[in-house]
C-alpha positions as CSV (number, residue, x, y, z in Angstrom):
1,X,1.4,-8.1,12.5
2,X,4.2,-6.3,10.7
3,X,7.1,-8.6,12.0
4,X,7.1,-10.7,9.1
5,X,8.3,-9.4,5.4
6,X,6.0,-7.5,2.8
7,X,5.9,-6.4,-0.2
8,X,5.4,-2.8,-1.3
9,X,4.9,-1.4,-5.2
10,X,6.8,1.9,-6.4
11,X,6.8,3.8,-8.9
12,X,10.0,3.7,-11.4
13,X,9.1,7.0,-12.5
14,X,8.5,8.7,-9.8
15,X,9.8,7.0,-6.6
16,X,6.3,7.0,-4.9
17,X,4.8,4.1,-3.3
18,X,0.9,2.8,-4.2
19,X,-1.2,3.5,-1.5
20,X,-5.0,3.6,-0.6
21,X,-7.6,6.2,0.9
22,X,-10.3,4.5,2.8
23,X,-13.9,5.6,2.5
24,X,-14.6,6.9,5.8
25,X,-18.5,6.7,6.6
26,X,-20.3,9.9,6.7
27,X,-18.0,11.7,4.4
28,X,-18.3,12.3,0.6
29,X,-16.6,9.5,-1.6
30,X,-15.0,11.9,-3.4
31,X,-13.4,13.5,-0.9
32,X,-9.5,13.0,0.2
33,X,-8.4,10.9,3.3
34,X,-4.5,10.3,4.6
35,X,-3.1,8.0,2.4
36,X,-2.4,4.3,3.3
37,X,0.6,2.6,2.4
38,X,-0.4,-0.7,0.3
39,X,1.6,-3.8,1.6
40,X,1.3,-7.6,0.1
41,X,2.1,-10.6,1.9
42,X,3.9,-12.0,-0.7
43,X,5.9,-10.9,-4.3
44,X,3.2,-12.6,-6.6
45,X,0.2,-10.6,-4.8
46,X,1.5,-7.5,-5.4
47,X,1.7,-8.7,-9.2
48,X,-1.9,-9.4,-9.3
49,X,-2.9,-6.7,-7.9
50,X,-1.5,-4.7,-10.6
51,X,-2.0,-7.2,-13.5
52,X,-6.0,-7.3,-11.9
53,X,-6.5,-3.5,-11.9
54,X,-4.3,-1.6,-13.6
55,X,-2.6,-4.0,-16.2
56,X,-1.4,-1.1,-18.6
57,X,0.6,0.2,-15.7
58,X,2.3,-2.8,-14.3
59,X,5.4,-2.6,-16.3
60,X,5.7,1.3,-14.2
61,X,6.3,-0.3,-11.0
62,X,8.4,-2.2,-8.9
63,X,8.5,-4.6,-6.2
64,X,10.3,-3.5,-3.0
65,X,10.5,-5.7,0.1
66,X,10.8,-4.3,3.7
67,X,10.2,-5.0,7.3
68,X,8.7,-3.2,10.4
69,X,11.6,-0.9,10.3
70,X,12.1,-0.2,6.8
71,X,8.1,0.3,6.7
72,X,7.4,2.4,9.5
73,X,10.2,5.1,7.9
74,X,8.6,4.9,4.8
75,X,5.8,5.9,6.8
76,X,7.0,8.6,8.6
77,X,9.0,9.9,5.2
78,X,6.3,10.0,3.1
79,X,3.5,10.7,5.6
80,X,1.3,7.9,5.5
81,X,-1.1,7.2,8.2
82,X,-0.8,3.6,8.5
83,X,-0.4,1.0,6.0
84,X,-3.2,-0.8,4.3
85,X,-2.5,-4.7,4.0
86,X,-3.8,-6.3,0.9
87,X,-5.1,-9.6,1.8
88,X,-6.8,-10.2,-1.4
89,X,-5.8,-8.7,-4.5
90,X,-8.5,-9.5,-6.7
91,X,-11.4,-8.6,-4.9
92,X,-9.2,-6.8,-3.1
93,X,-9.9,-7.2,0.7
94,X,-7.6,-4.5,2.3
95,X,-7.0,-4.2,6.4
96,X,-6.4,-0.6,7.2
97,X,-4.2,-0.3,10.2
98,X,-3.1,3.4,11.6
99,X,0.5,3.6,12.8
100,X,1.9,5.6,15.5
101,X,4.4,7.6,14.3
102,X,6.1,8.5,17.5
């Protein structure tokens, strides 16, 4: 699933990359899960995504492209558990997928 290109958003600001919690049943909403790394199939989605729900910030991110490798050290840099792959981004419809960082 990650051997093709995606897209990733980051902060110009700050460097960080957009990620997601999941809502994990049995647990308060409110409270904190590992982060998610957000990836889009394609450059426009990513755009969407912002423009769709968080217009006033689009203009603070960027667009980065990476692969499996680029990704999965992102990963491990940061300390993301997986990466969350948006496969809607106006709903948006988001595949959580845990990654082992060994």
């Amino acid at each position: 699933m990650l051997d093709q290109p995606y897209y990733l958003l980051r902060s110009k600001t700050t460097g960080q990359y957009l990620v997601a919690r999941p809502f994990l049943p049995g647990r308060h909403p409110e409270e904190p899960t590992d982060p998610y790394l957000l990836l889009f199939v394609a450059d426009f989605d990513a755009l969407s995504y912002l423009n769709t729900h968080a217009g006033e910030f689009a203009s603070q991110f960027a667009i980065e492209q990476g692969d499996r490798r680029q990704i999965k050290a992102i990963s491990a840099r940061w300390g993301y558990k997986g990466v969350g792959i948006v496969n809607d981004p106006l709903v948006p419809q988001v595949d959580f997928i845990a990654l082992n960082q060994s």
